[in-house]
C-alpha positions in Angstrom: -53.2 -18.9 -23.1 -51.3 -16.0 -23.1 -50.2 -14.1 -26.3 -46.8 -14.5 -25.0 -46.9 -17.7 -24.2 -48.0 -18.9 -27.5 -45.1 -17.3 -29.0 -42.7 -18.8 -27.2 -44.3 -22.3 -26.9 -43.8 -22.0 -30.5 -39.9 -21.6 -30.4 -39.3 -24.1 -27.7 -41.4 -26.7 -30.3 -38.5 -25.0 -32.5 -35.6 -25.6 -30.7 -37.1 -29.5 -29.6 -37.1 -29.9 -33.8 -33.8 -28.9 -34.3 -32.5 -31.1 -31.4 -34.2 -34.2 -32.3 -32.7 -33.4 -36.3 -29.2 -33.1 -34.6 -29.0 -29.7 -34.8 -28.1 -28.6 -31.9 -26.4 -25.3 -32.3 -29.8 -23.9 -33.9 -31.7 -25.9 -31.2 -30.3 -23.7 -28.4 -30.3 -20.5 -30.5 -34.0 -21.3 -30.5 -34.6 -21.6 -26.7 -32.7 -18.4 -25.7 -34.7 -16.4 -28.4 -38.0 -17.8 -26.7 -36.5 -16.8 -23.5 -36.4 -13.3 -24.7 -40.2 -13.1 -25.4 -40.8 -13.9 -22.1 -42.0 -11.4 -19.8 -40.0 -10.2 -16.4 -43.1 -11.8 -14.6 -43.7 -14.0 -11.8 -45.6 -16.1 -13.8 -43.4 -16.9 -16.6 -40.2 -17.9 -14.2 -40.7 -21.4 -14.3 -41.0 -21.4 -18.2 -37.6 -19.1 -18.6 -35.9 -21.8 -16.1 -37.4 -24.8 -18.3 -35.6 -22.7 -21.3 -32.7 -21.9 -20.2 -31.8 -25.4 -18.9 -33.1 -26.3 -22.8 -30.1 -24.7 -23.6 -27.7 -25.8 -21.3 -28.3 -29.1 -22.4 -27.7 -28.1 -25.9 -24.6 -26.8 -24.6 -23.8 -30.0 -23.4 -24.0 -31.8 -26.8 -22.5 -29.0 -28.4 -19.3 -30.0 -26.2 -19.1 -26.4 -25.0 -19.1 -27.5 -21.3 -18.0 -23.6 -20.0 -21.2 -22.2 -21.3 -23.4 -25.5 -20.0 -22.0 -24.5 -16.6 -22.5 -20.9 -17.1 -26.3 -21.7 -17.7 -27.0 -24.2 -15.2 -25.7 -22.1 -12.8 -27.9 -19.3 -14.3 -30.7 -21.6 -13.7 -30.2 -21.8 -9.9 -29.8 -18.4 -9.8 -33.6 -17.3 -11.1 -36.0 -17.2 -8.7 -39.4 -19.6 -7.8 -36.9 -22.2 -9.7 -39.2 -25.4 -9.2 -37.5 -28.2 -6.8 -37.3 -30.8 -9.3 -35.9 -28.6 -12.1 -33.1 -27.5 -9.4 -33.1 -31.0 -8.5 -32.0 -31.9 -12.3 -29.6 -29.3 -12.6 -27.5 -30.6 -9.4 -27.3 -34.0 -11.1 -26.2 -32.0 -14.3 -23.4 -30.9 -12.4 -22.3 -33.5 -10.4 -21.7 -35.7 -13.8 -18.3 -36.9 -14.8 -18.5 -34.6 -17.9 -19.3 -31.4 -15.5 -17.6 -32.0 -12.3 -14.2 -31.0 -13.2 -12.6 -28.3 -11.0 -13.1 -25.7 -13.7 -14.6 -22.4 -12.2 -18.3 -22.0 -12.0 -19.2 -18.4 -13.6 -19.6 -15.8 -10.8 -23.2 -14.4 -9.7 -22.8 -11.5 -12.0 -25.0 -9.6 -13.8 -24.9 -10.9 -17.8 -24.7 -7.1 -18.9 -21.1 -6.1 -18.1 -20.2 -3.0 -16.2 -19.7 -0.2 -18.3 -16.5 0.0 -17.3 -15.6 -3.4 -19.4 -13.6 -2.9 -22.2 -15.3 -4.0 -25.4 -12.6 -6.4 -25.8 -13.0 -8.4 -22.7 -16.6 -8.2 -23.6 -16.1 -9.9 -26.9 -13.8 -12.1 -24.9 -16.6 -12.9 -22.2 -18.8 -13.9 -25.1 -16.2 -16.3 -26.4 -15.1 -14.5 -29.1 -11.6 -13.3 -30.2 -11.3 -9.5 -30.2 -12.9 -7.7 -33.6 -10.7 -7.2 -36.4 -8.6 -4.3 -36.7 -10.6 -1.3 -38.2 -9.5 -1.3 -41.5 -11.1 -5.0 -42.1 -12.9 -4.6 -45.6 -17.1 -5.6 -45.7 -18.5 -8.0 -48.3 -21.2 -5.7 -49.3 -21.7 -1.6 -50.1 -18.7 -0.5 -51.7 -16.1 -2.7 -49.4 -15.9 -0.1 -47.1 -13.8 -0.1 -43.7 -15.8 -0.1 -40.4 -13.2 1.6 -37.8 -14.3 3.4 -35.2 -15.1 6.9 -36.4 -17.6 4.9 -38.5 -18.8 3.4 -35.1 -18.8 6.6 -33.5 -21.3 7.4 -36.7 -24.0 5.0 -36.0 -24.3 5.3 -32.2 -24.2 9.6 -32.6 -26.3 11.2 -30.1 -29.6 12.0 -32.0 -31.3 15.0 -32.6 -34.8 14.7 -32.7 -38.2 16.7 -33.2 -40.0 17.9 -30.6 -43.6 19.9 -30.2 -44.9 22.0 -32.4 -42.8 20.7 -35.2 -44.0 17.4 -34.9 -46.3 15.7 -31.6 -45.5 13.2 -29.1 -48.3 11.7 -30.6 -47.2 11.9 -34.0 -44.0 11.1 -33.6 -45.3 7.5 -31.9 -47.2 7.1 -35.2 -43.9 7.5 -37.3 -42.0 5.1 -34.9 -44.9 2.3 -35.1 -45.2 2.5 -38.8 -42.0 2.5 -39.9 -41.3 -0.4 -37.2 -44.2 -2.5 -39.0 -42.6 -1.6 -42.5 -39.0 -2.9 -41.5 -40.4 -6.2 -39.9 -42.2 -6.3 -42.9 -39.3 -5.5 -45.6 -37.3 -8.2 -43.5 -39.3 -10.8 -43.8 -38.7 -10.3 -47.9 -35.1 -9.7 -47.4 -35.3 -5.9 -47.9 -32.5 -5.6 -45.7 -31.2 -2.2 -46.6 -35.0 -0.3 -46.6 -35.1 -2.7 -43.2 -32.6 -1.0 -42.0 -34.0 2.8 -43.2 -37.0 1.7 -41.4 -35.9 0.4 -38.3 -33.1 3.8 -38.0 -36.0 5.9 -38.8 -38.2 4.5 -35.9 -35.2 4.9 -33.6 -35.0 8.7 -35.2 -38.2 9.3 -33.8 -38.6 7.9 -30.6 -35.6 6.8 -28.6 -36.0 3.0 -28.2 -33.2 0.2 -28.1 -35.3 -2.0 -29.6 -35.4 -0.4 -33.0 -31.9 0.3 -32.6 -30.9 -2.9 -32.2 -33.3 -4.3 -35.2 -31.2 -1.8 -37.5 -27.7 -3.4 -36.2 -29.2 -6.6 -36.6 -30.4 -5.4 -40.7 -26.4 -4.4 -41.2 -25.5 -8.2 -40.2 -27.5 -10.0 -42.8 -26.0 -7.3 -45.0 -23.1 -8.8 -44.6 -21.8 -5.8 -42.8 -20.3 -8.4 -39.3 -17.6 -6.3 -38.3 -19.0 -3.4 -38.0 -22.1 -4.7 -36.5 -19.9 -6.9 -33.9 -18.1 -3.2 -33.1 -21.8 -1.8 -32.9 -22.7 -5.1 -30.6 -19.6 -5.1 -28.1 -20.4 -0.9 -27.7 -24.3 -1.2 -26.6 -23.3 -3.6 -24.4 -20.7 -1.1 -22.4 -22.2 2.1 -23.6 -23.5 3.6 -19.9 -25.8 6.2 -21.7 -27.9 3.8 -23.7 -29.0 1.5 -21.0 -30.7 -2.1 -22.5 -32.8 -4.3 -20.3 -31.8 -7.9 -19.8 -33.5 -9.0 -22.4 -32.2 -6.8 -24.9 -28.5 -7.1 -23.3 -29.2 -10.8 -24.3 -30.5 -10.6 -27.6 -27.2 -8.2 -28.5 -25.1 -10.9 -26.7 -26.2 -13.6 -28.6 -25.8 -11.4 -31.5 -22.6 -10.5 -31.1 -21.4 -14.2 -31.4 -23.6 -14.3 -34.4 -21.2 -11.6 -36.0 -17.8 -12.9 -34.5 -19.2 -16.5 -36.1 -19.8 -14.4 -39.6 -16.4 -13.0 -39.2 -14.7 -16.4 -38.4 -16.9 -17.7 -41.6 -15.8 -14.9 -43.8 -12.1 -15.8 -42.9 -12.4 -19.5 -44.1 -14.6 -18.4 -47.0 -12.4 -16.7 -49.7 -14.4 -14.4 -51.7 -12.9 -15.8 -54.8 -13.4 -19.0 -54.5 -16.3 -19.2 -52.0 -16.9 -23.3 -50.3 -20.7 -24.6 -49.3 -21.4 -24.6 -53.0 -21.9 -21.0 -54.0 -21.0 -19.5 -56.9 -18.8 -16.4 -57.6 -20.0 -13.3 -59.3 -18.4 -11.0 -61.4 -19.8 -7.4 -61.0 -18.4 -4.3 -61.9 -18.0 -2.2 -59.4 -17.5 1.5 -59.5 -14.6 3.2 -57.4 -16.3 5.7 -55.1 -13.5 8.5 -55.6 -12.3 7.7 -59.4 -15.4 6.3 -60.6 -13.4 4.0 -62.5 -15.0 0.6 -62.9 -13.3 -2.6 -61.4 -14.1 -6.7 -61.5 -14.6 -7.3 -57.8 -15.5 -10.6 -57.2 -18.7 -11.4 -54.8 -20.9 -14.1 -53.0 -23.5 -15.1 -54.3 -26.9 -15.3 -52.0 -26.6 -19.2 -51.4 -26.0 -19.3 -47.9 -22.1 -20.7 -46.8 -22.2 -23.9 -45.0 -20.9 -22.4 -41.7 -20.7 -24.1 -38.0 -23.7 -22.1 -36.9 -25.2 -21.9 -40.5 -24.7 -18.4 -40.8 -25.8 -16.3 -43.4 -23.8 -13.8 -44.8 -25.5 -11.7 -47.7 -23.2 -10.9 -50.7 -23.0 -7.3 -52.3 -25.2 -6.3 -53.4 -27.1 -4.1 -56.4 -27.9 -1.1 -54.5 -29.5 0.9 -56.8 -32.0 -2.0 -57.3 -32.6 -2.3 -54.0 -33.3 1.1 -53.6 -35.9 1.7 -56.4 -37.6 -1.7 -55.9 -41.5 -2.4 -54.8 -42.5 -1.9 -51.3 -43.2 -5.5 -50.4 -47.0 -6.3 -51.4 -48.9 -5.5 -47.7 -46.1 -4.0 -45.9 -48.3 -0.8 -46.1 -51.2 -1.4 -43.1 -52.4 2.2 -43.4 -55.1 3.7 -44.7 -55.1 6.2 -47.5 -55.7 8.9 -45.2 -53.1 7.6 -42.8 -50.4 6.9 -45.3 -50.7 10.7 -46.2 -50.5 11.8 -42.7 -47.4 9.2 -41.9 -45.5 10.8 -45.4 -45.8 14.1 -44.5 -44.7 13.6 -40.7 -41.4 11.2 -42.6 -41.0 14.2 -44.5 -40.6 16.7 -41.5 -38.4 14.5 -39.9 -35.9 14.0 -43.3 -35.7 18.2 -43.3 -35.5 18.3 -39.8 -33.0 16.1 -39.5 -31.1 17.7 -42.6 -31.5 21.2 -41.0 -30.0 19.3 -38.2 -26.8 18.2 -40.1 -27.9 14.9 -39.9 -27.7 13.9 -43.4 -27.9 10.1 -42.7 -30.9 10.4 -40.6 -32.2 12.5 -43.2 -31.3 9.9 -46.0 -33.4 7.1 -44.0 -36.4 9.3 -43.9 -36.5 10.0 -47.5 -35.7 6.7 -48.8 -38.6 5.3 -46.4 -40.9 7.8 -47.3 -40.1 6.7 -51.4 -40.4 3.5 -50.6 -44.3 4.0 -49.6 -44.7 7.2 -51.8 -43.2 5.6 -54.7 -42.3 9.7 -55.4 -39.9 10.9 -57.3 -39.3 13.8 -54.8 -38.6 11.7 -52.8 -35.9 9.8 -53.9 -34.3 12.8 -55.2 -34.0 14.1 -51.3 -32.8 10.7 -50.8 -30.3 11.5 -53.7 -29.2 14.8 -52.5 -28.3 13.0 -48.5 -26.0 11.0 -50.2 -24.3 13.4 -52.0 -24.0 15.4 -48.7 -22.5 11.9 -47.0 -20.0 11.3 -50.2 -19.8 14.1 -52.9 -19.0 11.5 -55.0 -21.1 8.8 -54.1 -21.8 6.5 -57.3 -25.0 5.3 -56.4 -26.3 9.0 -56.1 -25.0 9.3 -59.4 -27.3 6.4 -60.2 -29.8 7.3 -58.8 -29.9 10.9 -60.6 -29.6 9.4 -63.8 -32.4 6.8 -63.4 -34.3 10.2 -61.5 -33.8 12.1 -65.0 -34.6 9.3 -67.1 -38.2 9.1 -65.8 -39.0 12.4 -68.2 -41.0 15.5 -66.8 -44.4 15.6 -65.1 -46.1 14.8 -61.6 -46.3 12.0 -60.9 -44.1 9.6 -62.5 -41.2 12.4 -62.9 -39.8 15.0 -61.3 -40.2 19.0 -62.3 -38.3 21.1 -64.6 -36.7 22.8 -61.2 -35.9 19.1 -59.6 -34.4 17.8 -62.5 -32.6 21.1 -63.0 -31.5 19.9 -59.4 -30.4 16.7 -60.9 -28.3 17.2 -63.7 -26.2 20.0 -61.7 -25.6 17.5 -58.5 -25.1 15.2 -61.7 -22.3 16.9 -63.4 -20.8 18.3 -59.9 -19.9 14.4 -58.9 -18.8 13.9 -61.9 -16.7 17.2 -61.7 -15.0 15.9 -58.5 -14.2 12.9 -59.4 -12.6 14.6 -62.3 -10.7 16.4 -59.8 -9.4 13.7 -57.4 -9.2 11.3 -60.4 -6.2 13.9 -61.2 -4.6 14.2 -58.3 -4.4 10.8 -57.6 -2.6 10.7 -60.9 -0.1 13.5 -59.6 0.1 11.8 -56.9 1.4 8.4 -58.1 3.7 10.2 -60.4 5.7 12.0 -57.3 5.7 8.8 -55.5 7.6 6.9 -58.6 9.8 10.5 -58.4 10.4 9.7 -55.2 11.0 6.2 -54.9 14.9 6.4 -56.4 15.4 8.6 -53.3 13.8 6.5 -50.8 16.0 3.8 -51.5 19.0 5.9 -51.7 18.1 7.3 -48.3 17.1 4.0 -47.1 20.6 2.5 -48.3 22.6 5.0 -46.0 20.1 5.1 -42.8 19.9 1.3 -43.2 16.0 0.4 -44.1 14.2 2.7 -42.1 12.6 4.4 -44.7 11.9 2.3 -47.3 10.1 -0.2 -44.2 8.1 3.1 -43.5 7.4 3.4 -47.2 6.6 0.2 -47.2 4.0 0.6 -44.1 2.5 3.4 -45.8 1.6 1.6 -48.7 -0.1 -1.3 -47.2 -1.6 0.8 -44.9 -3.1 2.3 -48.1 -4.2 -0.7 -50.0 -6.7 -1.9 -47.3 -8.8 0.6 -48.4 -8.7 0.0 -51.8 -11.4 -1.8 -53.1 
């Protein structure tokens, strides 16, 4: 038997499991995913048809009779299908619950044009559009995901060519750090997942690894942006993915809408499916003041498609924790040559003005140096990111707390480095903390006049004073 084929016998005896438990929704989530480990051979067309009309049936007891149809039909479209399985999918059809005159899906490619908006892609995937772009995220900071910060993640990259690093070099940067964020996922590392998997795609341009990063910001918690991220790879005509991939992202693209939907019914206050609130203070990223915001807890929310959304989390923790035991496959002589290499790409990259490809590399290279260095690099790309970022700020203290002396601390000239970035956040947020102050104190000057004004121009302005202000809060935290 085939390695392939052992892999995905094992996730059809997946998906048979869930059905015969009930779970049917997981059952076909199983078959497609086995359908994506199958090769674009000859020889494993019959078992992608067997799949696929797997999950049509699944369909079927899911009562989602569109997508049923969609898949049978995809079934008669593959080629070599075997008679008796085409045979089985006519009478599929022709039954009472699938012979209605609803429209059979057209013989279309499943990657849409790139000319699809990503609306009518979400739309095509049976999703509502993606919220507006000033939706909040459960996790790091509450930040907005709107499309500049879209426009971030899928930059054109920049990366190193001969002599400052190899082809062959790079490729062993790209397989390690894959390995490493498999490896850190499988323990839940999601955020050094994430480094990992960005850093591989830093180094050799592969959709793949792209992908697995999008996929690290989902169990994050991060599902709007990554459903923005989704709907763009599949309509982005410069980043090409092959129909595999363009399936994976499709199926998890509903994953993301589903988390979205989930999130909606699921007030963070009061969170349903058993899980407890927790109270953690959080620090405002501009005043640095500390506020109660009110998170998830990691029990996983009882959701249609048992989704999992990850709560916020501790980032500092996450960044200064363990390597997972194993993660590490190198040898000693290897793991030297793969930290210098991640090095070169972090300054490259910063040289570049890429301080986020930058930060990846530094925090992966930590997370296998266990340096102090390094995490100070890391330090300093987040400062460049946010100049006021409050988990640099952490991470400089704990940096500085570690005392003097290679290698458990850093030099007199790095922590000299510390304590100034140190005091300049500080220093800033001093700054804004002020003018946010000044700010406030004009507006409640101002607000007698507005409603004078408004009172004789009959509510224009105080509705656009009103706008402006709400427009405002969705970015508080």
């Amino acid at each position: 038997m085939s390695p392939w084929a052992s892999v995905v016998r094992i996730k059809a005896e997946e998906g048979h499991a869930f059905n015969e438990q009930g779970d049917f929704a997981s059952a076909r989530e199983a078959f497609l995913e086995a359908l994506t480990l199958c090769p674009d051979t000859a020889a494993s067309s019959k078992e992608k048809a067997t799949l696929l009309f797997s999950a049509a049936n699944m369909s079927v007891k899911l009562n989602e009779l569109d997508e049923a149809r969609r898949l049978y039909h995809k079934v008669l479209w593959m080629r070599g299908v075997d008679p008796s399985l085409s045979q089985r999918v006519h009478e599929k059809l022709a039954s009472p619950l699938l012979s209605s005159s609803a429209p059979a899906p057209a013989a279309t490619p499943t990657r849409p044009t790139p000319s699809t908006p990503a609306t009518e892609v979400s739309l095509m995937c049976g999703n509502p559009p993606s919220p507006s772009p000033t939706t909040r995220e459960p996790s790091w900071m509450w930040k907005a995901a709107g499309d500049s910060l879209v426009d971030h993640v899928l930059r054109p990259r920049v990366r190193l060519g001969p002599p400052t690093i190899q082809k062959s070099e790079a490729e062993l940067i790209y397989r390690q750090c894959v390995v490493l964020g498999h490896a850190a996922n499988a323990h839940e590392r999601y955020l050094l997942a994430q480094s990992c998997f960005e850093s591989a795609y830093q180094a050799k341009e592969d959709s793949t690894a792209f992908i697995s990063a999008i996929n690290m910001r989902l169990k994050m918690g991060q599902c709007t942006l990554a459903c923005s991220l989704y709907q763009r790879l599949l309509v982005d005509a410069r980043a090409p993915l092959t129909t595999q991939q363009a399936q994976l992202v499709g199926r998890k693209l509903r994953e993301a809408a589903e988390a979205i939907r989930a999130r909606a019914s699921t007030s963070p206050r009061s969170p349903s499916g058993g899980a407890t609130p927790l109270t953690t203070p959080v620090r405002d990223e501009i005043t640095g003041d500390e506020k109660s915001a009110a998170v998830i807890s990691s029990t996983v929310i009882a959701s249609p498609t048992s989704v999992r959304i990850t709560p916020l989390r501790d980032e500092m923790s996450a960044l200064v924790a363990p390597l997972p035991q194993g993660a590490c496959t190198l040898t000693s002589g290897e793991t030297d040559d793969f930290l210098r290499l991640l090095r070169r790409q972090g300054h490259g990259a910063n040289e570049q003005g890429d301080a986020d490809a930058a930060l990846h590399a530094f925090e992966v290279a930590f997370a296998v140096s266990r340096s102090p260095s390094d995490l100070l690099s890391a330090a300093n790309m987040r400062v460049k990111l946010v100049d006021t970022s409050t988990a640099a700020e952490a991470l400089y203290n704990y940096l500085l707390s570690l005392g003097l002396g290679w290698p458990d601390g850093l030099s007199s000239t790095e922590a000299h480095v510390a304590s100034r970035q140190l005091e300049a956040i500080r220093e800033r947020r001093r700054e804004r903390k002020a003018q946010l102050a000044l700010a406030a104190a004009e507006e409640k000057q101002a607000a007698p006049r507005e409603a004078d004004d408004a009172a004789k121009s009959g509510g224009e302005p105080e509705f656009m004073s009103w706008l402006a202000k709400t427009a405002l809060s969705e970015h508080q935290p």
